[in-house]
PyMOL commands that place a pseudoatom at each C-alpha (Angstrom):
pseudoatom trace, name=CA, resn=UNK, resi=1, chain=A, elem=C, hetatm=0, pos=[-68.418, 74.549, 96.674]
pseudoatom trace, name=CA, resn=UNK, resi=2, chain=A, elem=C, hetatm=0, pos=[-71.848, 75.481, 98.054]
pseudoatom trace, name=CA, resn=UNK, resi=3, chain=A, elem=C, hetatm=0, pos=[-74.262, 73.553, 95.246]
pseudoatom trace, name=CA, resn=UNK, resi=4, chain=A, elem=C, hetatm=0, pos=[-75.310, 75.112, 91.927]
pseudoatom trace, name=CA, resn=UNK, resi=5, chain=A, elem=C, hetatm=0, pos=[-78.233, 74.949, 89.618]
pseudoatom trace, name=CA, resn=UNK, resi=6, chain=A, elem=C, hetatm=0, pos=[-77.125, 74.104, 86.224]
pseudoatom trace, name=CA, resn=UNK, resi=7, chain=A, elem=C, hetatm=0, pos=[-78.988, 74.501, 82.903]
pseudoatom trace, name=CA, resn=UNK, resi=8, chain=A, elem=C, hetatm=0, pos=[-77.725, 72.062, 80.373]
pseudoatom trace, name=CA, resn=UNK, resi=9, chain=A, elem=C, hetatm=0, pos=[-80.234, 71.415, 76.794]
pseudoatom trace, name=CA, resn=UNK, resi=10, chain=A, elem=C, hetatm=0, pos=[-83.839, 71.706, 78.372]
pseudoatom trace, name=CA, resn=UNK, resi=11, chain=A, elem=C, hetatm=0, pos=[-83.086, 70.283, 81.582]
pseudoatom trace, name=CA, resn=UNK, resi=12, chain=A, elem=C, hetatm=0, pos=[-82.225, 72.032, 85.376]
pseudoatom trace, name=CA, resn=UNK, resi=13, chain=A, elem=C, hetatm=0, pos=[-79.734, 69.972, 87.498]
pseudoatom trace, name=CA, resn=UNK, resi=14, chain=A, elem=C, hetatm=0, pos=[-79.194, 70.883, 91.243]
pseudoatom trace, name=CA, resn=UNK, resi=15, chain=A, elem=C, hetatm=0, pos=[-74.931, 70.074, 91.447]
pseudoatom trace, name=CA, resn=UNK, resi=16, chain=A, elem=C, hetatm=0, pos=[-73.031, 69.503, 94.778]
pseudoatom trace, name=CA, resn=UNK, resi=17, chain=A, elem=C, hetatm=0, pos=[-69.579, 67.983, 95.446]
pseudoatom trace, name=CA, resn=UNK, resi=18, chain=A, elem=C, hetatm=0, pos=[-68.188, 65.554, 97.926]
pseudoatom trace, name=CA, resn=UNK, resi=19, chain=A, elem=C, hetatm=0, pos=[-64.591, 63.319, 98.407]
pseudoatom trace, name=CA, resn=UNK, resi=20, chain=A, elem=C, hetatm=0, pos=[-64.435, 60.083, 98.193]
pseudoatom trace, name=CA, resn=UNK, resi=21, chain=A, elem=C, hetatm=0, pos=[-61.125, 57.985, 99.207]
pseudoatom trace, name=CA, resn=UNK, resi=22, chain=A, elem=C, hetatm=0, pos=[-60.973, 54.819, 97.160]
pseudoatom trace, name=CA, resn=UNK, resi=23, chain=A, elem=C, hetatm=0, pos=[-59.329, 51.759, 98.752]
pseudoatom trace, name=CA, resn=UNK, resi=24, chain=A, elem=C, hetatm=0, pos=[-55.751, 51.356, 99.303]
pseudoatom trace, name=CA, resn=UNK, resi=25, chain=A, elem=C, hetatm=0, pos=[-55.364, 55.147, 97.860]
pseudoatom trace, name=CA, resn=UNK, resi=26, chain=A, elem=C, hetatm=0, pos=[-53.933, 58.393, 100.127]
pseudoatom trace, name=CA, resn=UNK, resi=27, chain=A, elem=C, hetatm=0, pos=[-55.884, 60.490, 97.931]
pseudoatom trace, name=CA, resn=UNK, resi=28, chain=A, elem=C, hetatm=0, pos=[-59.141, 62.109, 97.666]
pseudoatom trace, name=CA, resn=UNK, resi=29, chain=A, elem=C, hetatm=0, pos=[-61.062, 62.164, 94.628]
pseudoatom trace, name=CA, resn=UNK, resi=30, chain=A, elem=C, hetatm=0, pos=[-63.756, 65.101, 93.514]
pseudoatom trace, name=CA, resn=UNK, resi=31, chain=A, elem=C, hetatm=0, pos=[-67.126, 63.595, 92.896]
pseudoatom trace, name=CA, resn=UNK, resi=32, chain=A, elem=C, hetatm=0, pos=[-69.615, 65.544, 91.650]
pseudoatom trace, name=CA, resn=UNK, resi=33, chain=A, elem=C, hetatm=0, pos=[-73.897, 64.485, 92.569]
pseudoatom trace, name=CA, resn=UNK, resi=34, chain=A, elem=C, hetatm=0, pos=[-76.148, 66.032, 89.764]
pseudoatom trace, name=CA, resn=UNK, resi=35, chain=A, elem=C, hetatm=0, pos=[-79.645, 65.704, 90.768]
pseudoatom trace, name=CA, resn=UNK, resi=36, chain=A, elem=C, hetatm=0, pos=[-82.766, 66.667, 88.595]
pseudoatom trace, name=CA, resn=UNK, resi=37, chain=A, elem=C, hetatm=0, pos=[-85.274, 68.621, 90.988]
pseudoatom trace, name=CA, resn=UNK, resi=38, chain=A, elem=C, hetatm=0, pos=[-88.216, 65.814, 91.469]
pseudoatom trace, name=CA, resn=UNK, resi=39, chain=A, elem=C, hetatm=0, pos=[-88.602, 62.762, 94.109]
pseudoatom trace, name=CA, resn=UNK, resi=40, chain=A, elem=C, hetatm=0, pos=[-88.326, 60.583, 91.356]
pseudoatom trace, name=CA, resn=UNK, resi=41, chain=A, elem=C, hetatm=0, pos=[-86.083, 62.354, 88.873]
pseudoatom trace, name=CA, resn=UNK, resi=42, chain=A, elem=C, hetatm=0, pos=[-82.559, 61.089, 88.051]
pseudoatom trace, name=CA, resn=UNK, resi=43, chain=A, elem=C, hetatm=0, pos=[-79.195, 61.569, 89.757]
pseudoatom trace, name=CA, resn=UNK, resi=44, chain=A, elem=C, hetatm=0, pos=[-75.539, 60.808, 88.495]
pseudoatom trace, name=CA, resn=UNK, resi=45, chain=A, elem=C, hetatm=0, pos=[-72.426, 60.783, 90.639]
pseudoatom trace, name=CA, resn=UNK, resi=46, chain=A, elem=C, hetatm=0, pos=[-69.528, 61.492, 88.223]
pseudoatom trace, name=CA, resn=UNK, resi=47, chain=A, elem=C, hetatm=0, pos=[-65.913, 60.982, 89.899]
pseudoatom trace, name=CA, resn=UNK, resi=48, chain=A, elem=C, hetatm=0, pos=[-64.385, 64.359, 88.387]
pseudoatom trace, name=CA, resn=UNK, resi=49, chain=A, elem=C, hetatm=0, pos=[-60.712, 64.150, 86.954]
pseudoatom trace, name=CA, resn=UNK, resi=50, chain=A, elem=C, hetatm=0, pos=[-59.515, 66.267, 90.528]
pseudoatom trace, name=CA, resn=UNK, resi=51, chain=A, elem=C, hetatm=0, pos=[-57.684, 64.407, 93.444]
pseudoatom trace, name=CA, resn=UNK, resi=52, chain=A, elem=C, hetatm=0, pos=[-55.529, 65.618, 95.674]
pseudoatom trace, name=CA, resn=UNK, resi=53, chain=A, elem=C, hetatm=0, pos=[-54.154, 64.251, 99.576]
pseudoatom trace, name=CA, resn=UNK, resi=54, chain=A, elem=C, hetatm=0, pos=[-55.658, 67.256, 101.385]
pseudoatom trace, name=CA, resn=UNK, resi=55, chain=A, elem=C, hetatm=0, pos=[-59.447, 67.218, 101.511]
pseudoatom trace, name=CA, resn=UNK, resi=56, chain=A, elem=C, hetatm=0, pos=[-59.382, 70.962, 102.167]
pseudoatom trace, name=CA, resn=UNK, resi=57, chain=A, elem=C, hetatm=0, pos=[-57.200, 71.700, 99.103]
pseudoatom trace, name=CA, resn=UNK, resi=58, chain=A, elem=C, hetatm=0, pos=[-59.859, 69.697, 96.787]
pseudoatom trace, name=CA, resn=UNK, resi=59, chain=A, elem=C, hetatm=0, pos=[-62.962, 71.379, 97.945]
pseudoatom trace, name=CA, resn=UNK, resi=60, chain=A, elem=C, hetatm=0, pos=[-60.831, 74.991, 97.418]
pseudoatom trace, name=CA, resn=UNK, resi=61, chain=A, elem=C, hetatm=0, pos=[-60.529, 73.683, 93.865]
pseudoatom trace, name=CA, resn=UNK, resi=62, chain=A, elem=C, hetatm=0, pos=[-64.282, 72.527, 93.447]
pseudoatom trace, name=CA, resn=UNK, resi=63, chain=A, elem=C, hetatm=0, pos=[-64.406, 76.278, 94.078]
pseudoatom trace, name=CA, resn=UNK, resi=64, chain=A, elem=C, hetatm=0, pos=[-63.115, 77.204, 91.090]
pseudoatom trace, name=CA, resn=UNK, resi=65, chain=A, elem=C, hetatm=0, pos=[-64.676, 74.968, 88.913]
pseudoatom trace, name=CA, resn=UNK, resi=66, chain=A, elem=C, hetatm=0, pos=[-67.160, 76.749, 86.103]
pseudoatom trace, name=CA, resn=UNK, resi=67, chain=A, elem=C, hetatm=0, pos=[-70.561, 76.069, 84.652]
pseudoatom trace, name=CA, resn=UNK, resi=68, chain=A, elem=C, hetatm=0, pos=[-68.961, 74.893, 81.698]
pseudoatom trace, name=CA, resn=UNK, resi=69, chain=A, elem=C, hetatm=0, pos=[-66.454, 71.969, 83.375]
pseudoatom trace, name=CA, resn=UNK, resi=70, chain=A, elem=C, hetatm=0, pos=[-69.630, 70.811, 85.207]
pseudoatom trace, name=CA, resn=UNK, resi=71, chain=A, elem=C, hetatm=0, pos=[-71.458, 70.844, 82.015]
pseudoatom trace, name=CA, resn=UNK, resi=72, chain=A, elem=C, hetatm=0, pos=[-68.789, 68.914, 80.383]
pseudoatom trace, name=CA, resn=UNK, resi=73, chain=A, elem=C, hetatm=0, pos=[-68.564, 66.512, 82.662]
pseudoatom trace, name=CA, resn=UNK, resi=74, chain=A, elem=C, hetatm=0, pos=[-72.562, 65.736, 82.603]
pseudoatom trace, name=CA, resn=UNK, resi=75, chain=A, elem=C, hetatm=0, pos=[-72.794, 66.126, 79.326]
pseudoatom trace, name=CA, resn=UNK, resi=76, chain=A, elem=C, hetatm=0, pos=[-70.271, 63.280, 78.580]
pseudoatom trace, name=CA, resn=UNK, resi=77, chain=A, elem=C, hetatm=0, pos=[-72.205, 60.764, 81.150]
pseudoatom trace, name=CA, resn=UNK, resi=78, chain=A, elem=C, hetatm=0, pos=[-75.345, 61.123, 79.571]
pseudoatom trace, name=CA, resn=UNK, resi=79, chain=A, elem=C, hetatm=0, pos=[-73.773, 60.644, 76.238]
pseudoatom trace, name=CA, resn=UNK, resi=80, chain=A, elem=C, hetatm=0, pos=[-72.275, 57.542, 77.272]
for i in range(1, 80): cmd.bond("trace and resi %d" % i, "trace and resi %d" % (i + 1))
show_as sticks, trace
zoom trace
């Protein structure tokens, strides 16, 4: 997934993905970095609910992931 600009309330978040492999784990977990759009402005990295043993197969599937699941997925950190 090339990164996205997402609108969520009154607020613009740059979004890109990466894999991370946890210890002692054959899989590859979907993180996703949300950034706001200033030096000092904040970030989250939310480990998305996707993991998978093929790194290739997991960024295909960031690929098909929608405003609205990345929305979600903010939306419940900031809430937390």
């Amino acid at each position: 997934m090339a990164w996205r600009t997402l609108a969520l309330d009154d607020r613009v978040w740059t979004v890109s993905v990466a894999a991370e492999r946890r210890p002692g784990s054959d899989d590859w977990v979907l993180v996703a970095a949300f950034r706001r759009p200033a030096p000092d402005a904040e970030r989250h990295w939310i480990p998305l609910q996707i993991s998978s043993q093929s790194k290739a197969a997991l960024f295909a599937r960031a690929d098909t992931l929608s405003q609205d699941d990345l929305a979600s997925a903010l939306r419940q950190r900031l809430t937390a």
